[in-house]
C-alpha positions in Angstrom: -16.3 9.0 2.6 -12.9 10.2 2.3 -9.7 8.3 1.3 -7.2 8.1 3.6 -4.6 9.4 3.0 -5.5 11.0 -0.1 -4.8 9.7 -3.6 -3.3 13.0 -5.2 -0.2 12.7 -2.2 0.2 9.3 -2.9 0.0 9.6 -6.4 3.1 12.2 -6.6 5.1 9.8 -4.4 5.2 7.5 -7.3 6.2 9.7 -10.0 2.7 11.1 -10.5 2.5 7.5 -12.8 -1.0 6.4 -11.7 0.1 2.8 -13.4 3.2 3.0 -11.2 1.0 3.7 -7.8 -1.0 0.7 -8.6 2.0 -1.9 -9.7 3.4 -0.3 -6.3 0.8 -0.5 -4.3 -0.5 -4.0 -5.2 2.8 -5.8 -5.0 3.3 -4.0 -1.3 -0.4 -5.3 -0.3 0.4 -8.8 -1.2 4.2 -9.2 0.8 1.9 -7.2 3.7 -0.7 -10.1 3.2 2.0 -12.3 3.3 3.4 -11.6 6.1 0.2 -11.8 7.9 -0.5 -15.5 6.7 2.9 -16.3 8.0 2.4 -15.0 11.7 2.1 -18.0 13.4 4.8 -20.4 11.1 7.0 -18.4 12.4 9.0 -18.5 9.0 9.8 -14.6 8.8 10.2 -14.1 5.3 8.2 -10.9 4.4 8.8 -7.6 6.1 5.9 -6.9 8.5 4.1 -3.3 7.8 6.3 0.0 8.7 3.6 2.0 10.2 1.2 2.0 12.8 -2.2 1.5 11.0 -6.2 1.3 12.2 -6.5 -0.1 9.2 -6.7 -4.0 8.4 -6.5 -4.2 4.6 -3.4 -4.7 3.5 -3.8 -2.2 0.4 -4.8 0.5 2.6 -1.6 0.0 4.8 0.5 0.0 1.8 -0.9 2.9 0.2 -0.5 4.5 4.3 3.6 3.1 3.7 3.8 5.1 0.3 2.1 8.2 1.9 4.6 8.1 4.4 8.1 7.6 2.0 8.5 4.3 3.8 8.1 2.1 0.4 10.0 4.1 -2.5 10.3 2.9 -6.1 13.6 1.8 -6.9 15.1 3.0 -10.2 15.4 0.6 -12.6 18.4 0.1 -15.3 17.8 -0.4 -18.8 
């Protein structure tokens, strides 16, 4: 079976961290899930998923929004 779309490009998009692509990843999967649960509320507070996907997990859209520079990691300050 092979991973779509494939770890190593996703993996460089968040600065080759693999700790980073997870934290990333997860915390984009649960807003997407979020979102999803919300549908029919019609509350609005997530931001529905940025690409077209034949995927339905959310953690497989995320990582498809990573792949495709449309969820970035946002510098921190210390």
């Amino acid at each position: 079976m092979m991973l779509e779309p494939p770890i190593g490009k996703v993996v460089e998009k968040a600065d080759n961290s693999r700790f980073g692509l997870v934290i990333l990843s997860a915390r984009r999967a649960r807003q997407i899930n979020s979102y999803f649960h919300e549908l029919g509320a019609g509350v609005g507070g997530y931001v529905p998923p940025q690409v077209h996907s034949l995927s339905r997990k959310p953690l497989s859209i995320a990582l498809e929004e990573i792949a495709e520079d449309k969820v970035v990691v946002a510098p921190t300050e210390e």
